[in-house]
Structure formats: C-alpha cells, structure tokens
C-alpha positions as CSV (number, residue, x, y, z in Angstrom):
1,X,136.5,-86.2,-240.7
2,X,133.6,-84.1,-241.5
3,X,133.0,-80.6,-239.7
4,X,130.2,-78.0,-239.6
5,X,130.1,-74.5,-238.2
6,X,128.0,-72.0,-238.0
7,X,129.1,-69.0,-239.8
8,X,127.4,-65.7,-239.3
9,X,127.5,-63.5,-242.6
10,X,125.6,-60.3,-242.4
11,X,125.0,-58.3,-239.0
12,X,121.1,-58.7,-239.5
13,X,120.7,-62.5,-237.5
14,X,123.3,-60.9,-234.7
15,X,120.9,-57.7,-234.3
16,X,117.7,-60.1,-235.0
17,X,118.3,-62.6,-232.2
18,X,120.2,-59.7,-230.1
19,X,116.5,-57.8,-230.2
20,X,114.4,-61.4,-229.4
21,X,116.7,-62.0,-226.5
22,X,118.1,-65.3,-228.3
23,X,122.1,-64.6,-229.2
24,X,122.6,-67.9,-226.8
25,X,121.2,-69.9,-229.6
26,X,123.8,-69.5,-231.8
27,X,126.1,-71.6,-229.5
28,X,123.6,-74.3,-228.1
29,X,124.1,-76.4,-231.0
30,X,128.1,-76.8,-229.5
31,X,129.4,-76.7,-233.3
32,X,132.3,-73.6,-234.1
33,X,130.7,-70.1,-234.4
34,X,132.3,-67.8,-237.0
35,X,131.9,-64.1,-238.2
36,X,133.7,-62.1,-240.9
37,X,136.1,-59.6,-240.2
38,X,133.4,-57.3,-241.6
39,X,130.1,-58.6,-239.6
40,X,132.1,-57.0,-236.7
41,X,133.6,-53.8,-238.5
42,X,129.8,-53.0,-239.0
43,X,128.8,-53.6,-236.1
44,X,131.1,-51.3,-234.4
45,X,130.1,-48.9,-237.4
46,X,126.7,-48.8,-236.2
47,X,127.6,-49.0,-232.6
48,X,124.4,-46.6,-231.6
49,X,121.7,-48.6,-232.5
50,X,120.8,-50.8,-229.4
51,X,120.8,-54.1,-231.7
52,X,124.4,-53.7,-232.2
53,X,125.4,-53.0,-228.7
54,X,124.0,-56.0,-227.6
55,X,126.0,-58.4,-230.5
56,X,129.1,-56.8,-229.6
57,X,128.6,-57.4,-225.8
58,X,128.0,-61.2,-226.8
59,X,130.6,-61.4,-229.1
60,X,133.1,-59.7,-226.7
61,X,131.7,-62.4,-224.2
62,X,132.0,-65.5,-226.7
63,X,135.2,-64.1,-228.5
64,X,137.6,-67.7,-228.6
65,X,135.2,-69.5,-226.5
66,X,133.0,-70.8,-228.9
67,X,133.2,-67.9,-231.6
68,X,136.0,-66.6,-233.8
69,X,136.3,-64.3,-236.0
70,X,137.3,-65.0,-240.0
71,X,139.8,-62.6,-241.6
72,X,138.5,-61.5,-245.1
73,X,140.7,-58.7,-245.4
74,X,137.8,-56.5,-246.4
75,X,137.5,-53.8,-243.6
76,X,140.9,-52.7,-244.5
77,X,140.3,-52.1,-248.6
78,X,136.8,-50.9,-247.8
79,X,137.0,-47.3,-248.5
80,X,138.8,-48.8,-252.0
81,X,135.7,-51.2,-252.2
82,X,133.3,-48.0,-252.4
83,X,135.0,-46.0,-254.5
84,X,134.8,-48.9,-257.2
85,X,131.3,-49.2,-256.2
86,X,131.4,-52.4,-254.5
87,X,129.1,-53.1,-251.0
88,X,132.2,-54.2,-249.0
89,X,129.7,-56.6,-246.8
90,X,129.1,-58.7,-250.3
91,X,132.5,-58.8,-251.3
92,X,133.4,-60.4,-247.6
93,X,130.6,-62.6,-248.2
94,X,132.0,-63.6,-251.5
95,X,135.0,-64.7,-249.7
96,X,134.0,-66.3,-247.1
97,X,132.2,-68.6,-249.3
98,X,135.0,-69.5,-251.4
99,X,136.7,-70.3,-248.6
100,X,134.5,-72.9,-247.8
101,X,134.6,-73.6,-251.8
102,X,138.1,-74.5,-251.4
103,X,137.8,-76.8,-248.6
104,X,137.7,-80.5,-249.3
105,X,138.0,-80.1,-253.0
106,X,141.4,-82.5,-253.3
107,X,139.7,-85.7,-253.9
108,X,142.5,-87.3,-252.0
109,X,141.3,-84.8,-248.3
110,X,139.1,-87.3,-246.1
111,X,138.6,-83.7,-244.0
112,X,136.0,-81.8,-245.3
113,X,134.6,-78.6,-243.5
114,X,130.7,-77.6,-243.8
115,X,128.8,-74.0,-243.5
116,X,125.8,-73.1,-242.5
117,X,125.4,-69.4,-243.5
118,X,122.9,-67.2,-241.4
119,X,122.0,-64.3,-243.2
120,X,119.1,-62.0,-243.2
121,X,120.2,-60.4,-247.0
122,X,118.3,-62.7,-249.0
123,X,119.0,-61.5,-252.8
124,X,122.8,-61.6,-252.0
125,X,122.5,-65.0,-251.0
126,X,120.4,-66.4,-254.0
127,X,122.9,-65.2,-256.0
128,X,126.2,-66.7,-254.3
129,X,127.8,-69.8,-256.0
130,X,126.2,-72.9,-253.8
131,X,128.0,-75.7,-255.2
132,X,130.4,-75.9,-252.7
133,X,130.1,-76.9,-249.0
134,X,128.1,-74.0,-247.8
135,X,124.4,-74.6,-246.9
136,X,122.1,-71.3,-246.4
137,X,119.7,-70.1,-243.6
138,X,117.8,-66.7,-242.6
139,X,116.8,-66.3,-239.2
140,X,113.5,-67.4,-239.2
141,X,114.5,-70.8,-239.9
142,X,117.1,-71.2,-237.6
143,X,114.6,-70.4,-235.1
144,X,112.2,-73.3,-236.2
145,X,115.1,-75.5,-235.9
146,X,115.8,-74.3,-232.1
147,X,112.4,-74.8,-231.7
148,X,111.9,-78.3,-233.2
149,X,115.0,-79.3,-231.2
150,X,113.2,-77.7,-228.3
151,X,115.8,-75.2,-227.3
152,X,113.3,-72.3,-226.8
153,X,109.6,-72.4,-225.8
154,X,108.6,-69.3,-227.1
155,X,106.5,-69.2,-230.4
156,X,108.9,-68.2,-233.4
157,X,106.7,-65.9,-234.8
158,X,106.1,-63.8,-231.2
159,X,110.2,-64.1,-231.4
160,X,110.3,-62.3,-234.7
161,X,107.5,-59.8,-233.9
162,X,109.3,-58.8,-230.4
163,X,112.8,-58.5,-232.7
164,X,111.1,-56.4,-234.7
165,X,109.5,-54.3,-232.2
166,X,112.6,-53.6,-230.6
167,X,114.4,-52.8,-233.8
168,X,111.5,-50.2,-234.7
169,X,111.4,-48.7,-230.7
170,X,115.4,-48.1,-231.3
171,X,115.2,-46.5,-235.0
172,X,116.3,-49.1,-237.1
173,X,114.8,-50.7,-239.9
174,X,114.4,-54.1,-239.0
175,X,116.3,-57.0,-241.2
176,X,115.5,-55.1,-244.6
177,X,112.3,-56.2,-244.3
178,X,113.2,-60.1,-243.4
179,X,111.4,-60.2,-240.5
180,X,107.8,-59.6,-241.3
181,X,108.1,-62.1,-244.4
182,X,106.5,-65.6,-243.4
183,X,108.7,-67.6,-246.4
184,X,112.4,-67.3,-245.9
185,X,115.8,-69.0,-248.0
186,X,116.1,-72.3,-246.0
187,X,118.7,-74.6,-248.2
188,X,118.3,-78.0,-246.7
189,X,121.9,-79.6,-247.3
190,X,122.0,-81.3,-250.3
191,X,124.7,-84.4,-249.1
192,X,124.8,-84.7,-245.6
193,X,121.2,-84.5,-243.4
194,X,123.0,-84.6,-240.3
195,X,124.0,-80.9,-240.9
C-alpha cells in the first residue's frame, strides 16, 4: 500500500499561511499532516511574533486529529548542536528525511510511505539527499496547487503579498525572503503523479 503525508519541515509555511489566513489548507487534502519535534520547539521559541502564535493555536487545535508531531530527538541535543556549530532545524531536517529514506527500501515491503516536504528554506532543501521517497515544495506552490484544485478563490500572489504584509506589520522578516520571489523549489514526484 502506498501512503503520502504531508510533512511540514521548517516553521516558515506554518507562519506563511498562519499570516494569509490559510493554515486550513494544510489539512484539506485529508492526507496525514506531520511536523518535527523542532518545527514546534521553534515555534514556542519565537512565541511573540504574531505568526507563531497563530501556528501554535492551530496546531494545538489539529494536534492527533489530522496532525502529529515526528520525534527527531533534536530539541533535546540542541544546545550540544550549537556548540558544534550545527543549525539544529537542519540537522532535524536531515532526519526526518532519512526517515522517509528508510521507508520502503526492503525490496520485499509492498508498503511504501511518501513525503511531501513544505519548506520555505530553499538552499537547505537543494542540498538534502532526494533519492529517496521525499518530494519538495515551498509555499508558493502549494498554494497553486489549492488553487488549481479550487480550494481557495483568492489570487496566490495577493495571498503571499498579505503574508508578507502581516509578517512585516508584526516585525518579522518574512520567509527569508521566499515570499517576494516569483520562482520557488517545486519537485514534481518523479514515480508516482498521483502524489
């Protein structure tokens, strides 16, 4: 049996959507919803910015009805992380896509499990090993596909502009720069177009 989630991997889609009003989205498709251990731990880090509030409240709202939380082990060694001069948030990353490295290699498994990775850091995921059974997406792109499917109305672009509004209004620096860029990582799965 095949299976897909949806698994969140860096707190910028959360805060993106959280700003454009559009966290919903991320559970219309009715596919699992994950996010790392770490996803969270930042989030509650960063706690005063508005865009984080509003990702916790829906996650606190969704939390085993329709999302769950993967357990990297990463907030706890992430103090250790820094002091080696590793960005905790990549090495969870890192882990979480092995894990779906490791799924569905034994040739003999008819289960194999999909991801789609939202993200808003691009350069971290260009350089993440793709070969296995995750498939990446920034936020942009996820809401063409909403669109497309013709889950929201609004224009994607007025979507973006409002996130990024909102992020700027409450003192943040939106999506390092990912939401003004028109082009965005979009990796179409490479096996399976039902994805």
């Amino acid at each position: 049996m095949t299976t897909c989630a949806i698994v969140v991997v860096d707190t910028g889609p959360l805060k993106s959507l959280g700003y454009a009003g559009k966290l919903d989205l991320l559970l219309k498709p009715g596919i699992p919803v994950f996010l790392s251990d770490m996803v969270i731990q930042e989030l509650k880090d960063g706690n005063q910015y508005p865009g984080n509030a509003l990702a916790l409240n829906f996650i606190q709202q969704h939390l085993g009805k329709g999302i769950d939380e993967i357990d990297t082990g990463v907030p706890a060694i992430a103090a250790d992380l820094k002091r080696l001069g590793e960005d905790p948030g990549d090495v969870s990353i890192r882990r979480v896509v092995a894990k779906y490295h490791a799924v569905g290699s034994d040739d003999d498994s008819k289960d194999e499990e999909f991801a789609l990775l939202v993200s808003e850091d691009v350069a971290l995921m260009l350089t993440v090993d793709k070969r296995g059974n995750t498939y990446l997406m920034t936020t942009r792109p996820f809401l063409q596909e909403a669109k497309k499917r013709g889950w929201i109305s609004e224009d994607v672009e007025d979507l973006m502009r409002k996130a990024e509004t909102e992020a700027v209004a409450a003192g943040e620096e939106p999506g390092r720069g990912q939401l003004t860029r028109k082009v965005e990582f979009n990796d179409r799965p490479r096996r399976n177009s039902t994805l």
